[in-house]
N, C-alpha and C positions, 0 to 999 in steps of 0.2 A: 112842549113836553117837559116835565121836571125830570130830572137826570140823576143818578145816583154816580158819585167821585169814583168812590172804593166800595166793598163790601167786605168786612174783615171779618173773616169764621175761625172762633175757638174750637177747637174737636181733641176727640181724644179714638186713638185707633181700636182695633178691636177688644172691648171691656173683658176677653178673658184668656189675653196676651201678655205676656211681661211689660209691655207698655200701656198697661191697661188705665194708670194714674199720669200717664205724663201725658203735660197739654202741647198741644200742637196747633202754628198759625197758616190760614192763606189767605191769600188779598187776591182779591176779585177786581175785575175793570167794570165797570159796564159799556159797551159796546153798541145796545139797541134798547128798547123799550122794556124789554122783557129776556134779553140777554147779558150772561156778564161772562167773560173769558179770564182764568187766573192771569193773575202779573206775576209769571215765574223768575221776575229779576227780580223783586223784591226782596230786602235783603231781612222782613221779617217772616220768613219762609222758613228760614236755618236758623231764625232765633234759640237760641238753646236754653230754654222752660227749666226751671225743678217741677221736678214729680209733685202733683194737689196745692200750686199754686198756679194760677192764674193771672194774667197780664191785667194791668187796667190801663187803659188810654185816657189823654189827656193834652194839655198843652201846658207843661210844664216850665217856660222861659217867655210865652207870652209872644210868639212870633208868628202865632196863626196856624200851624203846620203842626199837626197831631205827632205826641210823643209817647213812648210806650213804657209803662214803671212795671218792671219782673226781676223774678229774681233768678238767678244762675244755678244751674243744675252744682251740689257738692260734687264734688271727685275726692282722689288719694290726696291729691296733690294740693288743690284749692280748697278753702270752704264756699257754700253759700253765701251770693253777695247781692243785695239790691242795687238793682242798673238803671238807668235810662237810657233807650233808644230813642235819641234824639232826629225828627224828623228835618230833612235835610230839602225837602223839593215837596211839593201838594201833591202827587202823584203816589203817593206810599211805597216811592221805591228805593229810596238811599235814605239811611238812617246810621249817624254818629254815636256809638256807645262809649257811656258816661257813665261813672259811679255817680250815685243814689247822694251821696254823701254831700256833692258838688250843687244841692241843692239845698238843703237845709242849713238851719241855723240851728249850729253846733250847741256843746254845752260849755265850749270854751269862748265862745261870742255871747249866751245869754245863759244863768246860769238857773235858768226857769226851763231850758231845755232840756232834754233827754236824748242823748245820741240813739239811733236805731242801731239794734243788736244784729251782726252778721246770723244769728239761729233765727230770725223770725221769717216766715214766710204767708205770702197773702193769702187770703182764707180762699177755695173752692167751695161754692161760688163765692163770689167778693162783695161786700160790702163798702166799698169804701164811697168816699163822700167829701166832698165841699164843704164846711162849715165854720161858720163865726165862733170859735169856741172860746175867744177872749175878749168878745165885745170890744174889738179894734177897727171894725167895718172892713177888715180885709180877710181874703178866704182862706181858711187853712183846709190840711188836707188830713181826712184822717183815713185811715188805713184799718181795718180787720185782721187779725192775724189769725192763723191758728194755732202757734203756742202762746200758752200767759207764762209772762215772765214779768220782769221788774221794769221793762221799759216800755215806752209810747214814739208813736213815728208822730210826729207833727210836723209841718212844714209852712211855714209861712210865703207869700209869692205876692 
């Protein structure tokens, strides 16, 4: 029998709510064939979303154990910030947050880069993608937003 790990559902709660825009995560176990029981330890459960951006998953350090790139809801206090929930165990249930930042290559290490703007946020739905966009054989990562502004996310790995 081939077996599914996790099953991870993006949702958004009732479309005519005050939370009508904000995305929401849960992680499924699978348990039988055709059964799957939430993983209510999971600590992307409480992930805290901005409103019309969406998470994308990925393995962002290359250690086999999916990672998750969102952005942080703004408040008074904070602005929006692109994170990494770094996957900590195969199980999708303990994940290390990380700024976004701690990944790329800055515009102070290359000066062909473009730092990403605290105001951008990933597009609903999301587009983003893998791709060779410097003919260096290695993948970069690009990213969809939904404001245009003056900057580009690129991320080399």
């Amino acid at each position: 029998m081939s077996k599914l790990q996790s099953l991870i559902v993006i949702y958004y709660k009732n479309p005519t709510s005050k939370d009508s825009k904000k995305p929401y995560i849960k992680v499924f176990k699978q348990e039988s064939r055709a059964s799957f029981k939430e993983n209510t330890a999971s600590d992307l459960n409480d992930l805290p979303l901005q409103d019309n951006s969406e998470p994308t998953f990925l393995d962002i350090n290359g250690d086999m154990k999916m990672d998750v790139l969102y952005v942080t809801p703004e408040t008074s206090q904070k602005p929006s910030e692109m994170m990494v929930a770094l996957g900590v165990d195969t199980t999708f249930t303990k994940f290390e947050m990380q700024a976004f930042s701690n990944f790329i290559i800055s515009s102070s290490e290359d000066d062909q880069c473009k730092d990403p703007s605290s105001e951008d946020l990933i597009s609903t739905p999301h587009s983003n993608a893998f791709v060779d966009l410097d003919g260096d054989c290695m993948p970069d990562l690009f990213i969809q937003k939904q404001r245009i502004t003056e900057r580009s996310v690129l991320s080399k790995q």
